[in-house]
N, C-alpha and C positions, 0 to 999 in steps of 0.2 A: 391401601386398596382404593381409597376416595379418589386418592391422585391419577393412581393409572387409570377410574373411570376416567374422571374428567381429560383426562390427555385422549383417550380411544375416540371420547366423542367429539373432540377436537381436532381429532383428524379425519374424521369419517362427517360426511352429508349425507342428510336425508334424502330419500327419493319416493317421489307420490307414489299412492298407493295404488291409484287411477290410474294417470298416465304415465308410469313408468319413469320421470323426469327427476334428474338431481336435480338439487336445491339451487348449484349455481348455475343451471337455466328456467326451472321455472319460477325461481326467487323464494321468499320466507314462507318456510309452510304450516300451514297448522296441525298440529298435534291432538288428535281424538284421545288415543288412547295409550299410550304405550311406547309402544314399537310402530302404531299405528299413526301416517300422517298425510295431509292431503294438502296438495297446492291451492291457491289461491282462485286458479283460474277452475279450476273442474269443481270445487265447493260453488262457486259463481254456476259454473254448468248444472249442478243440482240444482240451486234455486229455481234458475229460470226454468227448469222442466217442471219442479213442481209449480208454477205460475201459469205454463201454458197448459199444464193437464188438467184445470177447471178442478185448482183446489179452491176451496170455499171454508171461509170462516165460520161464518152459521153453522155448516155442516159438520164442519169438526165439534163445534159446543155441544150440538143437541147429539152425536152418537158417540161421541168421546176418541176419536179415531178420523186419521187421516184418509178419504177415500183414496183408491185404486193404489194406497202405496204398503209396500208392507214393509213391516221395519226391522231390519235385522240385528241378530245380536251380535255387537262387538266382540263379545268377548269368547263366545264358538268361531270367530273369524282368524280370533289371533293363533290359533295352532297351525292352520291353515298360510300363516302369513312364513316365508323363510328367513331363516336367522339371520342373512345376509342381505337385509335390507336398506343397510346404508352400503354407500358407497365414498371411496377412499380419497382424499380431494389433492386435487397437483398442487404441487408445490410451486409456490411463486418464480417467476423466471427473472431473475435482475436483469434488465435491460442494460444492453448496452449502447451507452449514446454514442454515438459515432457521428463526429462532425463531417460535413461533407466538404468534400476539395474543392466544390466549387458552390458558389450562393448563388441562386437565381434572381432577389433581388440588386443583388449589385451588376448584374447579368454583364457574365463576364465575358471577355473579346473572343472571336473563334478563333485565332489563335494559339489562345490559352484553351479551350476548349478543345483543342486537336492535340496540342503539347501532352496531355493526360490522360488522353485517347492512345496516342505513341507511346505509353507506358505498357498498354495492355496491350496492343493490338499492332501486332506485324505487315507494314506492306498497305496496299491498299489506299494510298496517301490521296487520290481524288474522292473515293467515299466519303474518308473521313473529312476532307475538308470542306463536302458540299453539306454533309450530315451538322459539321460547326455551324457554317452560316446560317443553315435552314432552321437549327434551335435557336439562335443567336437572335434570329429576328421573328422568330414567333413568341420569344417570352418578351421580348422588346414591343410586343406585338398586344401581349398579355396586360403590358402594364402602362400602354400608352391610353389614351382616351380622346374621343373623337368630336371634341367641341369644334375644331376646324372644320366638321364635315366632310375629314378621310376617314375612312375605313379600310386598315390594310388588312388584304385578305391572307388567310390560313394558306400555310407553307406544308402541307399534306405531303408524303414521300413516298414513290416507288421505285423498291429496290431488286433490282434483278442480278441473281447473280447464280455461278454452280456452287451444286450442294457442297457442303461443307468448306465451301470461301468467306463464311464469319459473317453472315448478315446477321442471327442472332445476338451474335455475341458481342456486336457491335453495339446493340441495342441498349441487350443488360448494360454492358458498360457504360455506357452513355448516360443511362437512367440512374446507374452508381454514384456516378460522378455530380451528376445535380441535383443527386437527393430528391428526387419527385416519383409518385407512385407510378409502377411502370404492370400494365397488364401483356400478359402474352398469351395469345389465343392461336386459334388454329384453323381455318377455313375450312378445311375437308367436313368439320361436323355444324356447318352451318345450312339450313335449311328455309326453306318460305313458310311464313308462320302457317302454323297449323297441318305440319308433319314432324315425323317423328325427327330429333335432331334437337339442337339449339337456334333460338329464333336468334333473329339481327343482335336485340338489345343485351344477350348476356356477353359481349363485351367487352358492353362498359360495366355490365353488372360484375366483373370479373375488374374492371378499376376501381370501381367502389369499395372490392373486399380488400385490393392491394391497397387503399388510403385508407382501411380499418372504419368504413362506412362513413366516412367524414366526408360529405359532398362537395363541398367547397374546395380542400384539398386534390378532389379528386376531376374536378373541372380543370386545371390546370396541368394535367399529367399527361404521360403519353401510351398511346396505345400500339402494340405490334400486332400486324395480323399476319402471321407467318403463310404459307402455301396459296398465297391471294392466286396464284393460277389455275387450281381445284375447282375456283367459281366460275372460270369461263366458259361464254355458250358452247354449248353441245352443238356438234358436230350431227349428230342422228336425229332428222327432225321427227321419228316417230313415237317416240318416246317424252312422257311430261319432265320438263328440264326443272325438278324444285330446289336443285341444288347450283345452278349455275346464271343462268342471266336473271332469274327471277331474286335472286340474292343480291346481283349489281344492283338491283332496282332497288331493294332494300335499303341499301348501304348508303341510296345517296344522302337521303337530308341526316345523314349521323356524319359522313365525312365533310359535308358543309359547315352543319351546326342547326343544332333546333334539339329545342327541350323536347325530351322524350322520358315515359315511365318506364322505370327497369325494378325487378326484383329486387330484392336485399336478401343477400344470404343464401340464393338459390339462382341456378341457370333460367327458369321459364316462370312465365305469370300462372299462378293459379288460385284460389279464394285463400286461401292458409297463409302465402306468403305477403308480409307487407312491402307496400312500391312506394318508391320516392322517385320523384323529377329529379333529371341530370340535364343541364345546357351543354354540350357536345360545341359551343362557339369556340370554346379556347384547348380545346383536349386536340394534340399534334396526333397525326394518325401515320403511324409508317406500314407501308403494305411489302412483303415483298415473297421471292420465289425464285423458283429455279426454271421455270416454265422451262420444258421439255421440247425438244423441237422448235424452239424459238428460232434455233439457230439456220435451221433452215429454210424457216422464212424469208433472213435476212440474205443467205447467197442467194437466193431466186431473185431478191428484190436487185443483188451488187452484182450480179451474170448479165444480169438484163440490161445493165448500160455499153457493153459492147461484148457481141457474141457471135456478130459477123466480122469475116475480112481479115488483112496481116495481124493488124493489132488487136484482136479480139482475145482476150482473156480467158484461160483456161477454165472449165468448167469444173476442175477438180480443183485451182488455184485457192480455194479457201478451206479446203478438206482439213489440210492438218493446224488451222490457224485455233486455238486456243481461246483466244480472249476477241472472239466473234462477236459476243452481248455484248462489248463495247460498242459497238456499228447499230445500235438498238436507234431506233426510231418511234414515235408512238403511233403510226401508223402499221408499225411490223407487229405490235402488241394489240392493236386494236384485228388487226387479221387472225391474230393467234387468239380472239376469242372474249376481249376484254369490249365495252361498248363505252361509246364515245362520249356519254355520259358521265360512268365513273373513272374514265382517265383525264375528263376536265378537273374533276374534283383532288385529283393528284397531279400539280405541276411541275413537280420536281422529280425527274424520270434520271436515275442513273444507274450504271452496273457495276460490279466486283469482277475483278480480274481473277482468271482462274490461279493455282498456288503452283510457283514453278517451285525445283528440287531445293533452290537456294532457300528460298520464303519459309519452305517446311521446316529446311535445318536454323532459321532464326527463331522459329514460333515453337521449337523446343528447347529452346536456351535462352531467348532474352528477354520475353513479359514480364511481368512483376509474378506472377502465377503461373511461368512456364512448366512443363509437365515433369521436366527433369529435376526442378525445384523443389516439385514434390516430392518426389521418390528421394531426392535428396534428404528433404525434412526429417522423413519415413523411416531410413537410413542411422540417421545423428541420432533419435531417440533411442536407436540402440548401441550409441557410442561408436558409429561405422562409417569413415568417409565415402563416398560414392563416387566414380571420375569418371566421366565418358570421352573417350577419345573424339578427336575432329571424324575420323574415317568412321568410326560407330553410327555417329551423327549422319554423317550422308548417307550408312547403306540404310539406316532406318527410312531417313525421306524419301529412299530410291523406292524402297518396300511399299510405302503410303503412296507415291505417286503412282505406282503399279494397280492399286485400287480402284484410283479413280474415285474417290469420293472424300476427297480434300483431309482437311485439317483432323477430321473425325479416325481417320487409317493408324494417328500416332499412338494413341494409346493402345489400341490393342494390340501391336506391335510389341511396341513398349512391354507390357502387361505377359505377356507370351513368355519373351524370353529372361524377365523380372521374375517369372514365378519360384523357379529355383533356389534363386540366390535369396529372396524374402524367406523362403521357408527352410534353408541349410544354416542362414548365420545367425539367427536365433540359438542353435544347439553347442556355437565355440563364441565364446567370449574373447580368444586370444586375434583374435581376427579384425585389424585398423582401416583397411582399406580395401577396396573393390573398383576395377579401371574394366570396365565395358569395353571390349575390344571390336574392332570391324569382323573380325573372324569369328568371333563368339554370333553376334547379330547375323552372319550368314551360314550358320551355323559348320561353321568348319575349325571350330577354337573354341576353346572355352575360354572364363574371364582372368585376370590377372589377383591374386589374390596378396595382400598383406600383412604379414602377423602384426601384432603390436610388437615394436623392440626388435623386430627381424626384416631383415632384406625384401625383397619383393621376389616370389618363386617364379620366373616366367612359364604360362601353359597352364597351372595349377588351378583348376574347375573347382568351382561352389557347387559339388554335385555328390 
């Protein structure tokens, strides 16, 4: 019986009695009575209230009693207390270390840095090799020092491109591969201090938690701020802009560099939460978006070089062109709403080409994590081959190209016409193989199905 006590309380912490708090946040607590236990800090909080309430020691000797306090009995409290007053404690998580592919102190060539980047990442071959160099020389950057009396400045990136052409994902990866804390935030809930929203600095208060509060670690990482086109000036001068140009204003001395207080542990300042200084001089800031309508900035700006006379160029001639953001200037961005302020502080302007049908059918079949890979994984765990025809492949992409909204259109696709067969070959164990046919994916066929030990039935639906 001693033993299962001791094992119960061995798995269970205390929680103050006060404030509500396990053990493994408000630390060792003291035990009054029982079942009764109070943290460190709110026994501190009793004290100091009985100090400021004009308790007096004379006073206590000569009436035997504590003025204005009256003192309760523990022990009519304890029926009142619930039985469940510990709480059950997590279990340890073994880390797993995970070396990284690439070491930032031996800060490797871009190159190498794009070669590993083409493992994950389809297409796109000018991003990714502007994104190499622009790391390549800002940890070069990180770790050189300026006794000569250079200062090279911050290699800051903006990335335009349509939605779902992998600016994200470019990031994550990127951030995977050199092992350094990567925060990802989101513009749209950015606001001018003192409205509702999040102020400038949570950020980097959001790097901080990705490098596990280590400051140091986290001055050297990168920050993504997705939807950076949400902040551009407003267009309605009647209305107070707290969301848009007064935000660039913001943003500049964090995308320069200058120590700033941020939070720990929480999006905004307020007395509760403790702040630490972060130097913003060596943190790579990547901005980027889809900016909506950019596109037609840029035919206004490319009409306008000739639109009189024989040779004058059609005004429709850019209509069905695709990869338009290519033709980006920082002038056509500084129109569409960004100030010229915080596009100094971003030198490095480039864009993503939109994903033609070909790009879609590689970026389901050749990443290290392509999506069919999964569903493959998915598959084997229940002893079930998985095959996708070439023609599968492309009416999928045909499908997701029809969306219009990039790389994101695969999986639900996918997901669709996968629900059947996930939930039918569960129920036959005799069942080795499964071929995704193009007639299945348009739905005019179902899939090809194969026993273990038997022929292949052509036509024969997992339904």
């Amino acid at each position: 019986m001693s033993e299962n006590k001791d094992n119960n309380t061995n798995e269970y912490e205390d929680i103050c009695y006060m404030c509500r708090r396990p053990e493994s946040v408000a630390g060792k607590m003291i035990h009054i009575q029982s079942d009764i236990c109070i943290c460190n800090d709110c026994m501190q909080k009793t004290f100091d209230t009985m100090n400021t309430g004009g308790f007096n020691l004379g006073d206590m000797m000569s009436t035997g009693r504590m003025p204005n306090i009256s003192m309760v009995n523990l022990s009519d409290l304890q029926g009142n207390i619930p039985q469940t007053q510990k709480l059950k404690k997590k279990k340890e998580k073994k880390e797993k270390k995970v070396e990284p592919v690439l070491d930032i102190h031996s800060i490797p060539a871009p190159h190498k840095i794009k070669a590993s980047l083409d493992e994950y990442v389809v297409g796109q071959e000018h991003a990714k090799k502007v994104m190499s160099v622009a790391v390549y020389n800002h940890y070069k950057r990180v770790m050189s020092d300026d006794k000569d009396g250079v200062e090279i400045e911050k290699s800051n990136m903006l990335m335009i491109g349509p939605t779902g052409s992998g600016k994200t994902y470019l990031v994550k990866t990127l951030a995977r591969l050199l092992d350094v804390p990567l925060a990802i935030t989101d513009a749209t809930s950015l606001t001018e201090a003192g409205y509702i929203g999040d102020d400038i600095e949570s950020v980097v208060s959001k790097l901080l938690a990705a490098a596990d509060n280590d400051v140091e670690r986290a001055e050297h990482g990168i920050i993504f701020i997705d939807e950076i086109d949400k902040i551009a000036k407003k267009r309605n001068a009647n209305q107070r802009d707290v969301s848009g140009e007064s935000v660039q204003q913001g943003m500049l001395k964090l995308l320069e560099g200058a120590e700033i207080e941020v939070p720990v542990g929480a999006s905004s300042k307020n007395a509760m939460v403790p702040m630490t200084t972060v130097d913003t001089s060596n943190i790579l800031f990547i901005c980027g978006g889809a900016f909506p309508d950019l596109d037609e900035i840029i035919k206004e700006r490319l009409n306008k070089e000739a639109s009189i006379g024989f040779r004058a160029d059609l005004k429709d001639k850019y209509d069905e062109n695709e990869n338009l953001l290519c033709q980006v200037t920082v002038e056509d961005v500084r129109k569409f709403g960004m100030i010229p302020e915080f596009l100094g502080r971003l030198p490095i302007l480039f864009s993503l080409e939109a994903l033609t049908e070909d790009m879609l059918v590689r970026i389901l079949a050749e990443p290290k994590n392509a999506i069919i890979k999964q569903y493959q994984k998915l598959l084997a765990m229940d002893e079930v081959d998985l095959v996708f025809e070439d023609g599968a492949l492309h009416a999928i992409a045909k499908k997701a190209k029809e969306k219009k909204v990039g790389a994101r259109a695969l999986r639900a696709i996918i997901e669709e016409f996968m629900l059947d067969i996930m939930y039918e070959i569960p129920k036959d164990d005799n069942i080795g193989r499964v071929t995704i046919t193009e007639s299945y994916v348009e739905k005019k066929g179902g899939p090809l199905i194969q026993m273990r030990g038997v022929a292949q039935l052509p036509g024969q639906a997992a339904e």
